[in-house]
N, C-alpha and C positions, 0 to 999 in steps of 0.2 A: 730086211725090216727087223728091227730090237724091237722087242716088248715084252712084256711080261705078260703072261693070260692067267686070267684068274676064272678056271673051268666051276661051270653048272654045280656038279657033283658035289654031293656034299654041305651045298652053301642051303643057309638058310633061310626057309621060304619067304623071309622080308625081301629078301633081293628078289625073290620069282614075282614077289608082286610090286615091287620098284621097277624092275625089267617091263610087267605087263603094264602098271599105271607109264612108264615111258612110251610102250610102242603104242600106247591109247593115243598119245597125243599126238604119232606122228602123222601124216596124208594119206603115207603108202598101206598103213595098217589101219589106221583108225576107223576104217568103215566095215572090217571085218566081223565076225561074229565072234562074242567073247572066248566059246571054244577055242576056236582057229587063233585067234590072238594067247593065249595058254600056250598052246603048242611052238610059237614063236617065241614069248618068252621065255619057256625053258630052255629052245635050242639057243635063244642066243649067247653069247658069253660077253665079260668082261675083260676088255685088255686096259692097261695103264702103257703110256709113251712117255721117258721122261724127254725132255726139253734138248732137241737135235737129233730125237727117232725121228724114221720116216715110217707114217702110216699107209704108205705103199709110194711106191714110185714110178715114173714112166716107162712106158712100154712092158711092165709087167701085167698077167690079167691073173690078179690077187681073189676077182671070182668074191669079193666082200661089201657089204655097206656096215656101217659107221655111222652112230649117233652121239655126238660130242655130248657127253653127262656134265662134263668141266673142262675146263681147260680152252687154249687155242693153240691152232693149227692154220698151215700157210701150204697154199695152192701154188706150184711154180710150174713151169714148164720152160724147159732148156730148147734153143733154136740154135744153129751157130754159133754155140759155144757158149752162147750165151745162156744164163737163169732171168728166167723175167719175173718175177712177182704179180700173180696174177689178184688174189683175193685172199682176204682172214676168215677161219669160218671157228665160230664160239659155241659156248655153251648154248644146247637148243637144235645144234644142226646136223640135216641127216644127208647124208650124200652118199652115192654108190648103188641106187637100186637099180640101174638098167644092170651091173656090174651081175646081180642077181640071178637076171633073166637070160644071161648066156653068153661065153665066150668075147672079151671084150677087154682088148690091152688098155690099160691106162695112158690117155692124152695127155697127162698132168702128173705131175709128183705131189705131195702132201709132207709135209714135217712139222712136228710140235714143237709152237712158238714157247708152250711153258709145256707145264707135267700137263699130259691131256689124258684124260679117262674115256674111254669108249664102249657102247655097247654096239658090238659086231655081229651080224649074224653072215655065213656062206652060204657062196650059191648050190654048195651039195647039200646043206642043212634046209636052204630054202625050198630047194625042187620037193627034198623028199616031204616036205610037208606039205607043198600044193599037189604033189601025187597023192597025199592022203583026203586032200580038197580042191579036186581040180573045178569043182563047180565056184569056187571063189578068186578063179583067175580072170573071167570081166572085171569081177570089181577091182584088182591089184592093175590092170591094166588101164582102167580109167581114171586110176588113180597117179599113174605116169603120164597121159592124154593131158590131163589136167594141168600138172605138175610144166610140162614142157608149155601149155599156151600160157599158162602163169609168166614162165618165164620170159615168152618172148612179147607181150604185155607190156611186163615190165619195160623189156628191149627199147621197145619199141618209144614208148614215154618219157627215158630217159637217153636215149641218144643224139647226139649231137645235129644242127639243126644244117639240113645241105653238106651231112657229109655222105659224101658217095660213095666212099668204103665200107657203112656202116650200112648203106640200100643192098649191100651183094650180100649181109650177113644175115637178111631177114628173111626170113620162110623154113625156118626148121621144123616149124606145125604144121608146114607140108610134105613132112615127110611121111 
């Protein structure tokens, strides 16, 4: 992974509260209590990717999520030799929270389609702050419940009509 990290330390408290006004708006955090959100926005940091980084790659467990402040980035995943192109993800999106929750290689690679900017936090920065609040772990978990029946919703509404490859890929909110 290339990138540059642009660490906490030091920066000034516009950015800690540009960091917090972001995780306010994101699912995984925005039901938090503002406390608990402070504590996230300090630990998180800033990285820049210029244009051909990879913000993590497949089969690695980089243990990170990423919230695109600017920039895009391209979802692939290599089969048989092959790159497929799976999706663009822009300004606005946050990806990587199960990566958070524990031990978990990457299904997918990630690369910046231009300069991308991101706010990242780890899952050793994340654990140690829901050990400081583990009473706030239903709501971070209902907040991935959520997230997952969202998605497959969507799935569902938007897949093709009689195809029978796409009936074996439904039921991931039964997991």
């Amino acid at each position: 992974m290339n990138s540059n990290s642009v660490n906490n330390k030091g920066t000034p408290s516009c950015e800690f509260q540009e960091n917090l006004d972001m995780l306010r708006q994101i699912d995984f955090f925005s039901a938090l209590p503002l406390e608990v959100a402070k504590v996230f926005a300090y630990l998180c940091t800033r990285e820049i990717f210029k244009t051909g980084d990879y913000l993590f790659q497949q089969d690695e467990d980089d243990g990170q999520a990423f919230y695109i402040i600017s920039g895009k980035a391209r979802l692939l995943h290599k089969e048989d030799g092959q790159e497929l192109i799976i999706r663009d993800y822009e300004t606005g999106s946050f990806f990587g929270r199960l990566a958070l929750m524990g031990n978990m290689p990457r299904l997918f690679s990630m690369i910046a389609v231009t300069d991308v900017t991101c706010l990242t936090i780890t899952r050793q920065k994340f654990l140690k702050a829901i050990n400081q609040f583990p009473d706030q772990m239903p709501r971070i978990i209902k907040a991935i419940v959520e997230t997952i029946q969202a998605w497959e919703k969507r799935f569902l509404t938007h897949r093709t009509e009689n195809c029978e490859a796409c009936m074996h890929k439904i039921g991931v909110s039964l997991v």
